[in-house]
N, C-alpha and C positions, 0 to 999 in steps of 0.2 A: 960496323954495318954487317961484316960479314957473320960475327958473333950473335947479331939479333937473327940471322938468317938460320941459321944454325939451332937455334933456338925455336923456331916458324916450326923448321921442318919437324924437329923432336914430338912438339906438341902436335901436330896435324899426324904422324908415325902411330902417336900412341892412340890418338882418339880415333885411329884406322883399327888397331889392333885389338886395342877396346871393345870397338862396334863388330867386330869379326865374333869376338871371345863371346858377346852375347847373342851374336845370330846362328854360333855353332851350338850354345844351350840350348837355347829355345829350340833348333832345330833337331837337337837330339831328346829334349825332353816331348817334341811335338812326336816324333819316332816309337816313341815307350812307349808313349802314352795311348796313341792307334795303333799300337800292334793287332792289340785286341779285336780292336774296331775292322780292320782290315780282314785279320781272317772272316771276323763276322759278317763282312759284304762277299765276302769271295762264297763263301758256303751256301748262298743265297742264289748264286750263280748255277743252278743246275737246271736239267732238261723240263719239259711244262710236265711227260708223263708222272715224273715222280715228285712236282710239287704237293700235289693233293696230300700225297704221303707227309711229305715235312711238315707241313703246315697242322696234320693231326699232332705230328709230335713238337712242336712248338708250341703248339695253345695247350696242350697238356702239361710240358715245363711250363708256362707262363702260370695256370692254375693250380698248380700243385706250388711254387714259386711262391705264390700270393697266400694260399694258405701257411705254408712256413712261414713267411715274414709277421704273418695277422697272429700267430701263435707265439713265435720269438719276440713280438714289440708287446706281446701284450701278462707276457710272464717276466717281464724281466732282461730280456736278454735270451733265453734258453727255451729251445723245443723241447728238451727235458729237462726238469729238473732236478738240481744234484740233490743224490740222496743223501738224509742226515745221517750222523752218527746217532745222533741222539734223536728221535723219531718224535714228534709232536704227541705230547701226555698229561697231566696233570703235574708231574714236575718238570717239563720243558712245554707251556703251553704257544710257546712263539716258533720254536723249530727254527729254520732256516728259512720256511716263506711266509706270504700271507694268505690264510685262505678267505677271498673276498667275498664270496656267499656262505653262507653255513651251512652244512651239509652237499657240499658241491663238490668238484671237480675244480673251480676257478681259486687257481693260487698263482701269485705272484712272489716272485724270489725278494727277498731281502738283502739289496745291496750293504746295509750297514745294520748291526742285528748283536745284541749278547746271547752269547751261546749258553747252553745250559752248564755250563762251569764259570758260567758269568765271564769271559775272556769275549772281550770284544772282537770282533770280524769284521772280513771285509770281504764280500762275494761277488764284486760288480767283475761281469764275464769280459775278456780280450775280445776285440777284434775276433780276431783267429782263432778264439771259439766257437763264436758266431756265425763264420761263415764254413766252420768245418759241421756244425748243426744244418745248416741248412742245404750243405753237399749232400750231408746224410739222407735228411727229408726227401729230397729228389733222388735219390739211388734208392733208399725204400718204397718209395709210390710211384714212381714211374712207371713199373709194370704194368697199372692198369690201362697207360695207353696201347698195347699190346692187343685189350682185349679188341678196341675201337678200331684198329685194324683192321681187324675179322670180317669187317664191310665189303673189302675189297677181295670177294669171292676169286676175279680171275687171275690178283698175282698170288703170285710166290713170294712169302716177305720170312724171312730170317732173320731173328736176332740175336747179337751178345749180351756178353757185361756190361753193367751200366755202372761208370765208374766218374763221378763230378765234381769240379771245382766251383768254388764259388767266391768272389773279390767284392767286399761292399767298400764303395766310394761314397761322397760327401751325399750324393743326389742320386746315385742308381746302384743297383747291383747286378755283375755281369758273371752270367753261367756260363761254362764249359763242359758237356756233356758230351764224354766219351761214350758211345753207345752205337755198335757198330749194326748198322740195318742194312742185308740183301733183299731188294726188290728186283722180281724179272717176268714181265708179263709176255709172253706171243718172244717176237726175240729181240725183247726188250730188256736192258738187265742195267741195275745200276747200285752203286754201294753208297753210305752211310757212312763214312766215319766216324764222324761228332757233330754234336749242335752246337751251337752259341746262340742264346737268347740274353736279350739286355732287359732287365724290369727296374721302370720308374719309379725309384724311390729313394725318398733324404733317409735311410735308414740311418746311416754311418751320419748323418747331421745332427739327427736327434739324441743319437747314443750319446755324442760327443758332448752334446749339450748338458743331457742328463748326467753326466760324468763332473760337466763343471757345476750344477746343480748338487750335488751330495757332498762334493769338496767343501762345497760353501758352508753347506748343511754341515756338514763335520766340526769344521773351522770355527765358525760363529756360533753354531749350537745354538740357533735361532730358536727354532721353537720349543726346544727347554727351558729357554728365558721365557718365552711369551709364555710358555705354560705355570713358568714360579709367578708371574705374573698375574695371572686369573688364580692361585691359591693365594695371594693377597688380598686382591681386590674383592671377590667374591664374599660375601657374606655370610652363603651357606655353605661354606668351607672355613672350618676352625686351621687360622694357618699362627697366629700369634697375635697377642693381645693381652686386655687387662680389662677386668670386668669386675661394676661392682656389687651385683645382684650377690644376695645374703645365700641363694640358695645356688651351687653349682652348678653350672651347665653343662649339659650332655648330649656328646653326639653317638651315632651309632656310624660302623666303619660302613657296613650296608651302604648309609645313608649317604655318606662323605662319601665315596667311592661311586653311587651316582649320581651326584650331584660334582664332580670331576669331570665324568666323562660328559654330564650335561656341556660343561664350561668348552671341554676341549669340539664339541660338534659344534658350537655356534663358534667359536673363533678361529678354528683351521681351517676352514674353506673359505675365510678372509684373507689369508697369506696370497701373497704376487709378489713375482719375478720383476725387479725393475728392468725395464726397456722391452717388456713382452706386450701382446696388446690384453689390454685389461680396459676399466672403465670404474671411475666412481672407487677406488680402495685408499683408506685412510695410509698415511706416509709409515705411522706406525706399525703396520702390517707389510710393507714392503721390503722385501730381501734382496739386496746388489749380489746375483750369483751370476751374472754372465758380462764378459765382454763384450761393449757394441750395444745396438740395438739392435731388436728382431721382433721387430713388427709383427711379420707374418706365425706369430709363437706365443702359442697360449699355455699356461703351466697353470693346472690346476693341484691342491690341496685336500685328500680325503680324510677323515675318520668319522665311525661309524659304531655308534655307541654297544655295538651287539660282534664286535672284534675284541680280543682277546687283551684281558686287561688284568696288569698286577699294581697293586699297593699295595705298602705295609706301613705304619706310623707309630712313631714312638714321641711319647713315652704313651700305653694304654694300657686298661684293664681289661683280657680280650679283645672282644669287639667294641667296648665303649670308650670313648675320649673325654675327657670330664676337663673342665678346672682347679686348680691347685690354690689355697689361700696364701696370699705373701706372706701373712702374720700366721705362724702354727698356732691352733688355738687349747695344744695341748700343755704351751708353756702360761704358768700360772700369772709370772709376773706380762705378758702378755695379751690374757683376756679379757678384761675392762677394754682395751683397745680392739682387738680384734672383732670382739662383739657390736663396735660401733661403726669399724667403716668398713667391713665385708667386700673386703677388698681380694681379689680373686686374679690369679696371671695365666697364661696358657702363651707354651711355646711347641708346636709339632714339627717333627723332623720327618720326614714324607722320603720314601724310594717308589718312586713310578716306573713303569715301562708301558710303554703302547705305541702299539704300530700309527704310520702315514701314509698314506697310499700319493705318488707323486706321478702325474701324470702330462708330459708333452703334448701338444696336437698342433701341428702343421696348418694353419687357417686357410692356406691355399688349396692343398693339395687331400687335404682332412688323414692324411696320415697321424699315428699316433707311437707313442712310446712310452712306458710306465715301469717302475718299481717302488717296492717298499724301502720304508725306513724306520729304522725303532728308534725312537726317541726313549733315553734314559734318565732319569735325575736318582742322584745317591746322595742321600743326607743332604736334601734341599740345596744340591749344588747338582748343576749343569755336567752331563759326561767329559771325561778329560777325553782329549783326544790323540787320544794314545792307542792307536788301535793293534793289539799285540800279532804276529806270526798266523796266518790260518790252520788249525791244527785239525787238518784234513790226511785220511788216512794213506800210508808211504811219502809225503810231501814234505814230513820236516828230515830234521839230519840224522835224527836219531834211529826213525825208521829204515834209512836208506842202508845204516852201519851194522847189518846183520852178522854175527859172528859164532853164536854157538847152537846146536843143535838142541830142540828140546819137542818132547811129546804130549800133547792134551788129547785126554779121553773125556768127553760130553756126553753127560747122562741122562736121561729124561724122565718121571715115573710120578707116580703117587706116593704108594706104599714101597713098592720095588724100584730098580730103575735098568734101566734097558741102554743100550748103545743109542748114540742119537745122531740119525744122519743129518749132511746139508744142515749143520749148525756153525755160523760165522763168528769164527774166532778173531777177538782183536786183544791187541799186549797195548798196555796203557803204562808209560814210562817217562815221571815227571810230568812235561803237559804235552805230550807227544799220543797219539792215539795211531797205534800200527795195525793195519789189516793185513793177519798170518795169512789165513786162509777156509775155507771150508773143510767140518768133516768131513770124509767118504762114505762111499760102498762099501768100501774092500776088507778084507779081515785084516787089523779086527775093526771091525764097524764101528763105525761114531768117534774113530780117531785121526787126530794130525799128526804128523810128523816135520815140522819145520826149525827153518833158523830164526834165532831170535833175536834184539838186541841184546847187549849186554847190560842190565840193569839189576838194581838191590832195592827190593822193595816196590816191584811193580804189580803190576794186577794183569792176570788173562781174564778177559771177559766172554762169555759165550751169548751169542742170540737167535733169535729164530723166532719165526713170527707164530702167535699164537702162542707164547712161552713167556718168561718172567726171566728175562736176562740176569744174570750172576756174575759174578767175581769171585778171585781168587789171587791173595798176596801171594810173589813169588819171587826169588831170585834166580836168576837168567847168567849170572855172571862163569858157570863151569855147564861144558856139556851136560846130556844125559839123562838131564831131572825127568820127572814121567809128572802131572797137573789133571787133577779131575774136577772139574764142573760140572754143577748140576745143574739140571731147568727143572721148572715148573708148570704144568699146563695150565693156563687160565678158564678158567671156566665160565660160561654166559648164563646167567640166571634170570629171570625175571623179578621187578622189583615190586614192592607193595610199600607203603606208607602208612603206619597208623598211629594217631594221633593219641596220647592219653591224659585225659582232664577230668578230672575230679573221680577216677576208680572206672570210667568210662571210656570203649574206646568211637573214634569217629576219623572221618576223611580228612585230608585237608580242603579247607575252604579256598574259592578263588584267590580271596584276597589274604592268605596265609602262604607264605613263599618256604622251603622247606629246603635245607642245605645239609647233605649229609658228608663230612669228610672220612675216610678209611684209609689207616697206615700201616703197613704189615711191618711188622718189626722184627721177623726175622726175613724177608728180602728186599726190605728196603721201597716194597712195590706200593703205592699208595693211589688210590682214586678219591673222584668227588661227583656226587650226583645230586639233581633237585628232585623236584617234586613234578617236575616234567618228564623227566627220563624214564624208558620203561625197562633198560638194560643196563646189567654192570656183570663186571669181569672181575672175577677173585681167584686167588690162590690159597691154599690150608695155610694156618699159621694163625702167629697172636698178633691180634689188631687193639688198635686205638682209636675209639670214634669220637668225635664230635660231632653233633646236630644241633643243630638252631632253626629257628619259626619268626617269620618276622611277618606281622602284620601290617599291611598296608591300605590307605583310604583317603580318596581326594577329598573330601572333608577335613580329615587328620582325627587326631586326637586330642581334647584337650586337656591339661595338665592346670585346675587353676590355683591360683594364686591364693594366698593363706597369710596369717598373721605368724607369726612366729616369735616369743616370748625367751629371752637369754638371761640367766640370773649368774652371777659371779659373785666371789669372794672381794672384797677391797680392803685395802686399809681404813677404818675410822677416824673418821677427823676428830682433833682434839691431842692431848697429850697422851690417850689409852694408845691410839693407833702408836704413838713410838714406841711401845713395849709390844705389836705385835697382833692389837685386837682389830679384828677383822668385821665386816657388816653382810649382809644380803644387799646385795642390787640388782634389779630387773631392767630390761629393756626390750622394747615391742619394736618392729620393723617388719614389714609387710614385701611380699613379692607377686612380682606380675605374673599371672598367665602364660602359658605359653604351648604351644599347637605344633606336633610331631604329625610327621605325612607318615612315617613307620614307627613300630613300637616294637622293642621283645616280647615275645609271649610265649615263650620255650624254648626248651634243649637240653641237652644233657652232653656229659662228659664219661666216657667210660671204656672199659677195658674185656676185651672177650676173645675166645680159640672156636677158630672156626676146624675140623679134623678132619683129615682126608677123604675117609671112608664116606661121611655125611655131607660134605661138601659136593664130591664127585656121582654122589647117587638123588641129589637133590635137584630141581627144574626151578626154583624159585626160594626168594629171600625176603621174608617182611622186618621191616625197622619203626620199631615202636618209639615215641617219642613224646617224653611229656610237658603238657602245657600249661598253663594260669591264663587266669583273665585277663583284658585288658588294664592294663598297669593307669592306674589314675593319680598317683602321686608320686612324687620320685624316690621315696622310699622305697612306695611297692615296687616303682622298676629295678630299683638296686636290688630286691628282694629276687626278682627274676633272674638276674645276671649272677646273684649266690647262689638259687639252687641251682642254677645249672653246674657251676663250680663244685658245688656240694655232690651232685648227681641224685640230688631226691628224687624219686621215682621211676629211677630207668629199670630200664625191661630188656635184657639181651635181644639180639634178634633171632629171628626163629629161620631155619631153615623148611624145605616141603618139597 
């Protein structure tokens, strides 16, 4: 008896001590957690003369507050944007963000993205990036409540440094605004130490959400499947197959490449979030990215057929995709056969990249959150996800291990070349990209003097805007070495277009789309312009151009169909064919019709030296480009896709 008592008290002891252990948690996590809250009521507490005062400076943090957050949710994470190494161009047309209008200002970051060294990334901002961007925001604009003061003719208002924190929680974020304000009216006087303002908002819910949104995305590489997907199913996308039409099939990459991005606008803004509120979306479009449900959480899915888009597809001749015969019909003992079942295979091995634009929205509160994402596919397989190291400048190890001393002179010019100031030197070391530092002023002008890593075989790169970035192999491993870079100034010209068909020149026609690609081969600098563009940027040197003309018509064009007659060698029946004797045999086999929305109808291939002197004294550049008719059989369009290979009738371009 006394042993079960004994036993009473233990348990009744513990589940006292228990209940203690968790009313001292809660009681000290209730403590933390209003601290905040507390001073925020206590600051609230002052005299009626100098509320008018607070409350200007209140609604101007609350407004300036709401613009950083509308700016921060709506790029990504980030009131600025990190700058690239590699600057958005015709050989990095993705950069690090998206920009969602053409021609705008409106970019959003790319939380998951291949860099232009094809090294996958990962750029989704901390926390405590985000809330050290929007201390910033409010310690740069804050001042202008300063000027709104000025109303208040009869005091005396003083102020300091404005110096802010800022804490984002699941549902609000809470400022601390150091900013010391003397007001003294008549003999009235009172100070300002700091503000606190709380602003309603799930920022820190949404991020979080969107965090588990790209994991998924990472993970399952959802819409790289749903995208090999539509290159299946799709019928005007040559993805693999076997066909027995006697005459080859032909696509053009133009063609394929908008007839992709057609596939990807109708099926990506069918993707949902399961557990979000959605309505009416097939199961096969639905992605398990989040824990729970969330109702109140809409996740939509952008892309936008006039956003930045790469393919390339092998096996091709150029830009044309054709069919391949199973039976070669250049083997003799073969062609009796081949000639009769024109049996034709096609397999395309496809590298895509194109951006998604992924976007949160709060249904209650209409708050919102968004970034990009790059969808990849390499050799018709889904991205691995493997996302390597961010090889962001001073942040790997290599950077950090500075050890010997070395000097870069940066030079700029045409014909001569001059010291080049404020030119940003970076050392490139393995897959490490280190930012030394800026040219100077100082004599002797246009040089650095810094520590480098230790490296064999690395590159100093020099840039500067309005210039043609360079390289330079170098070893770093002994003090001392002295490294000269050059730049190039790029130049702005105006473009002209002219067409040449039959010894005649003319414009392009609406329905003629005009693609001009330029590679400098001695800096590596390369553009590409249409027939819309009215400006381009060159440097002297030897180029490699490519042009092409592709005409197009909602009609199309038709290609028709023809008899086709195949005569072969055979063996002769009887006992002659066993020693050898052979006959004539013919065979007729007809083909269908068939109707191209675009056709080639020009271009050329060629080689030319644009030279300093004429380059830099020139306002304008015309690029001649020659044509043919519309192609009516697929002969003549083969004919087309040769001369261009050929380079029949190219014309250098003229400079003026």
């Amino acid at each position: 008896m006394q042993k079960r008592g004994q036993i009473t008290f233990y348990v009744v002891m513990g589940i006292f001590v228990f209940s203690m252990i968790v009313i001292i948690i809660a009681f000290r996590n209730q403590v933390f957690r209003s601290a905040w809250d507390i001073e925020h009521v206590r600051s609230l507490e002052i005299p009626e003369k100098a509320r008018s005062v607070q409350k200007i400076i209140l609604d101007c943090i609350g407004e300036i507050s709401e613009e950083g957050v509308a700016r921060l949710s709506s790029q990504g994470g980030y009131i600025i944007l990190p700058e690239d190494i590699s600057p958005q161009s015709a050989g990095n047309r993705f950069s690090n963000s998206l920009q969602v209008l053409p021609k705008s200002d409106v970019r959003v970051a790319y939380w998951s993205y291949s860099a232009a060294n094809n090294v996958q990334k990962n750029a989704v901002p901390t926390i405590e990036s985000m809330e050290n961007d929007l201390a910033s925001y409010v310690d740069n604009n804050l001042a202008r409540c300063i000027s709104n003061l000025t109303a208040y003719e009869n005091y005396e208002i003083t102020a300091g440094q404005i110096s802010t924190t800022a804490e984002i929680e699941e549902n609000r974020i809470k400022y601390t605004v150091n900013f010391p304000i003397h007001i003294s009216f008549d003999d009235f006087e009172f100070n300002f130490p700091v503000f606190y303002y709380e602003q309603n908002h799930n920022l820190g819910s949404l991020y979080n959400k969107a965090n588990e949104i790209l994991r998924s995305l990472d993970s399952n590489t959802f819409i790289e499947e749903k995208t090999l997907d539509a290159l299946s199913v799709y019928k005007s996308i040559p993805f693999s197959g076997t066909d027995t039409s006697c005459t080859p099939r032909i696509w053009l990459k133009p063609n394929v490449e908008s007839e992709i991005k057609k596939a990807l606008g109708l099926n990506i803004p069918f993707i949902r979030v399961g557990g979000t509120s959605f309505t009416g979306s097939n199961r096969y479009f639905i992605i398990d990215a989040l824990s729970g449900r969330n109702s109140n959480l809409k996740v939509k899915f952008d892309y936008l057929e006039n956003w930045p888009f790469f393919m390339d597809v092998h096996p091709s001749d150029g830009i044309v995709l054709k069919t391949e015969p199973i039976l070669p019909r250049n083997v003799k003992e073969l062609a009796y056969v081949s000639s009769l079942l024109c049996v034709t295979d096609y397999r395309f091995i496809y590298d895509l990249k194109f951006p998604v634009l992924v976007t949160l929205q709060d249904t209650e509160s209409g708050n919102t959150f968004q970034f990009a994402y790059l969808a990849v596919i390499d050799n018709n397989q889904a991205k691995e996800n493997t996302r390597a190291e961010n090889i962001e400048p001073n942040t790997n190890l290599i950077c950090s291990s500075l050890g010997t001393e070395q000097t870069v002179s940066v030079v700029e010019g045409t014909t001569g070349f001059a010291p080049s100031q404020n030119a940003k030197v970076l050392f490139k070391c393995v897959n490490a990209l280190c930012d030394i530092g800026n040219t100077g002023n100082s004599v002797p002008k246009g040089t650095l003097k810094a520590l480098f890593p230790q490296c064999i075989n690395g590159f100093v790169l020099a840039e500067k805007e309005g210039y043609v970035s360079s390289k330079e192999q170098v070893d770093t491993v002994e003090s001392g070495s002295q490294f000269t870079v050059s730049l190039q100034k790029l130049k702005e010209l105006g473009i002209k277009i002219v067409l040449l068909e039959n010894g005649f020149e003319r414009n392009p026609t609406e329905n003629e789309a005009v693609t001009i690609t330029l590679t400098n081969d001695d800096s590596e600098y390369s553009t590409l312009i249409t027939s819309d563009d009215r400006m381009i940027q060159l440097v002297p040197g030897r180029y490699r151009l490519t042009s092409l003309v592709i005409a197009s018509s909602d009609e199309g064009f038709e290609i028709p169909g023809r008899e086709i007659t195949r005569c072969v060698k055979v063996p002769v029946t009887g006992i002659t064919g066993i020693f050898g004797a052979e006959e004539e045999k013919c065979f007729s086999t007809s083909t269908e019709s068939i109707t191209l929305q675009s056709v080639i109808v020009g271009g050329s291939e060629q080689e030319f030296t644009i030279p300093p002197e004429g380059l830099y004294e020139s306002s304008d550049i015309t690029f001649y480009v020659p044509v043919s008719g519309i192609p009516s059989t697929p002969e003549q369009l083969s004919g087309v896709v040769e001369s261009i290979d050929i380079g029949i009738g190219t014309r250098p371009p003229r400079l003026a």
